[in-house]
N, C-alpha and C positions, 0 to 999 in steps of 0.2 A: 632524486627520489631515494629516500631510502627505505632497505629492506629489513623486514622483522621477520626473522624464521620462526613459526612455530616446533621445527621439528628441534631446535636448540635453544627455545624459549619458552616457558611457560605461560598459560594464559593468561595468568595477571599480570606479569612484568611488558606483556605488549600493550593488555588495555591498561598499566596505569601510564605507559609511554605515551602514547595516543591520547589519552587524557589530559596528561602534564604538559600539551603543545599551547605557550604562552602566545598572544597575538602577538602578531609580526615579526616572530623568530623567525632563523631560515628554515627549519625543519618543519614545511609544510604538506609535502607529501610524502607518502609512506606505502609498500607490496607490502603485505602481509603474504609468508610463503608455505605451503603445507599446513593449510587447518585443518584438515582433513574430519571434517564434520562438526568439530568444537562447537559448544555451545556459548552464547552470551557473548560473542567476538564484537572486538568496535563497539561498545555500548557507551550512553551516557558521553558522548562528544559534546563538548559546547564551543569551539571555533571553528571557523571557516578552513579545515584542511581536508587535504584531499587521501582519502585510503583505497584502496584496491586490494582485494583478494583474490587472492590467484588458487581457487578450488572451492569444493563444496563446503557450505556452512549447518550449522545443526540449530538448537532453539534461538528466540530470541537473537537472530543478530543485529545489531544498529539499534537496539533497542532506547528508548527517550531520546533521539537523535536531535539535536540541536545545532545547525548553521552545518556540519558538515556531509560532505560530499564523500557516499559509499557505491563502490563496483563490487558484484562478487560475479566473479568468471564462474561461475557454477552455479548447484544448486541450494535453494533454502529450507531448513525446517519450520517447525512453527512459530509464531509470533514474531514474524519478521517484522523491523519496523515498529513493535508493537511501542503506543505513547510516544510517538515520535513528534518532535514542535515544530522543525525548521529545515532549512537543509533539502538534500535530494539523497535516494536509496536505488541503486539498480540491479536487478538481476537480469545475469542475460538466461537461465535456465527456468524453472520453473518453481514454485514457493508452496510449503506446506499451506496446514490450515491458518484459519488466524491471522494472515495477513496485513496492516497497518492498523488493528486491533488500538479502538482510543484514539489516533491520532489525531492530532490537533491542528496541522499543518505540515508545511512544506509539500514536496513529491517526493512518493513511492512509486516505481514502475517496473515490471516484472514481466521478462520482453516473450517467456512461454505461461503457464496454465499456469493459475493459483486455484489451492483448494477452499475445503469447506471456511464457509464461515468468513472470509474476505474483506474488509471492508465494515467488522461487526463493530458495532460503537463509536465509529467512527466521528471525529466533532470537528472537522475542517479540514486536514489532509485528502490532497489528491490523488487517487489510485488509479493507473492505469496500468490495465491487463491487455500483452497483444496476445493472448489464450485463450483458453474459455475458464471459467469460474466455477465451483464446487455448488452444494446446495447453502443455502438463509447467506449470501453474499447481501451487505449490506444489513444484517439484521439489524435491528434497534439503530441503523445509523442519524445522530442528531444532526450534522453539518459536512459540509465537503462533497467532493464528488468522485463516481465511482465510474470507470469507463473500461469496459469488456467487449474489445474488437472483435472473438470469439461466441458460446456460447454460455449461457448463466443456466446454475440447477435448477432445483425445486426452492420454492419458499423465500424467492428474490425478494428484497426490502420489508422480509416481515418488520412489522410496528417500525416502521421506519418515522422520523420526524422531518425534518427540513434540507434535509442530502438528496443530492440528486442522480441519479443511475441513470448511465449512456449503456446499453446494451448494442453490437451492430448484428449478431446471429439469433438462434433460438432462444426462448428463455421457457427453460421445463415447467413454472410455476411460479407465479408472484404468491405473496405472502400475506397474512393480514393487512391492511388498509394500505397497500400498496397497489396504484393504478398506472396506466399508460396516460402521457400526457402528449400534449400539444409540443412541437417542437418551433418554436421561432425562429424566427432571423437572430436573433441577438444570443439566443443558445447557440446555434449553428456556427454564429462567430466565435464565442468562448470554445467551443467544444474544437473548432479548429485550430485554435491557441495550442490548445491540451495537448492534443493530437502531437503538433509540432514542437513544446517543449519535450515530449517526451518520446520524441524520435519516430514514432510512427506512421506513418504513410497511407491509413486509410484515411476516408474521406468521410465530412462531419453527417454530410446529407446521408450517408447509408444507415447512421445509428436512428433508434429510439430511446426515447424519456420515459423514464417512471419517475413514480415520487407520493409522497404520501394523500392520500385522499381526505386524510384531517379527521377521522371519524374515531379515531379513538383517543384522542386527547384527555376526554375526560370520558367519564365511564356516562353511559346511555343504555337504557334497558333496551332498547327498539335496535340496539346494534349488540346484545351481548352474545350471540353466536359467532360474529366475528371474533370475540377474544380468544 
């Protein structure tokens, strides 16, 4: 493994280091040491290598993440994740707002509390929260799924489209056309997949399902106070 000081490197000479890792060089893993909040850290990765941060992160870390594999031993600011393809993201602390903001794919997991806004636009990335969630977690989410072992704010899956939200505590308030749904066998089975790529140990039968009630797709006068 090798280590990349922040406190004797500046930002761009680690991320264009990280960047610059050719497939199947040996220099596949990499400590990032003292970020001490940096913003925009490990962003824009497109191979299969493994980084680790050892301390709190600031905006945007991992951001467009693609095929690689990020630890941050602290905490994150916002737009964690944000436009992420591929690849897995972990915090073991807790994540501003904005959270996997866009993402398209892969896993994010964020093993304390994520704030507001969580999961907002989301278009196929998996997000699992072992915390609870801020308020519009899920807002306008098109694809992917959103799993909060904890508690969700107000305005869960406002105008949400085709994403699915596992809630397993309270949830202060769903959102525009977002409803609780039926949980099946065959959810119950993917949701215990989830659970268990991303290291968690609760159990799939305690969550519920929301998800969109399809009423605002297209505009409908007999529905226009829900907008």
């Amino acid at each position: 493994m090798i280590d990349l000081d922040l406190s004797q490197l500046n930002l761009r000479s680690v991320n264009e280091r990280l960047q610059a890792t050719l497939p199947g060089a040996n220099e596949q893993s990499y400590r990032v040491l003292h970020p001490n909040g940096c913003h925009a850290l490990a962003v824009g990765l497109t191979q299969p290598i493994e980084v680790k941060v050892e301390g709190h992160v600031g905006f945007y870390c991992a951001g467009m993440n693609q095929a690689a594999s990020v630890e941050v031993a602290g905490h994150a600011g916002p737009g964690l994740a944000e436009n992420m393809m591929s690849g897995e993201v972990r915090i073991s602390g807790n994540a501003s707002q904005s959270a996997g903001a866009s993402g398209h794919g892969g896993l994010l997991v964020v093993e304390g509390d994520a704030a507001s806004r969580c999961g907002i636009s989301m278009k196929g990335i998996d997000i699992v929260v072992g915390g609870s969630i801020g308020h519009f977690g899920a807002f306008m989410a098109q694809s992917g799924r959103l799993v909060v072992c904890g508690d969700a704010g107000a305005g869960l899956g406002d105008s949400i489209y085709e994403a699915t939200v596992f809630v397993r505590g309270e949830v202060e308030g769903l959102g525009a056309d977002c409803v609780e749904k039926e949980m099946t066998p065959d959810h119950l089975k993917a949701l215990a997949a989830l659970l268990g790529q991303a290291g968690m140990d609760a159990k799939a039968a305690s969550f519920r399902r929301y998800g969109s009630a399809r009423k605002l797709y297209n505009f409908d006068i007999d529905h226009a106070g829900a907008y």
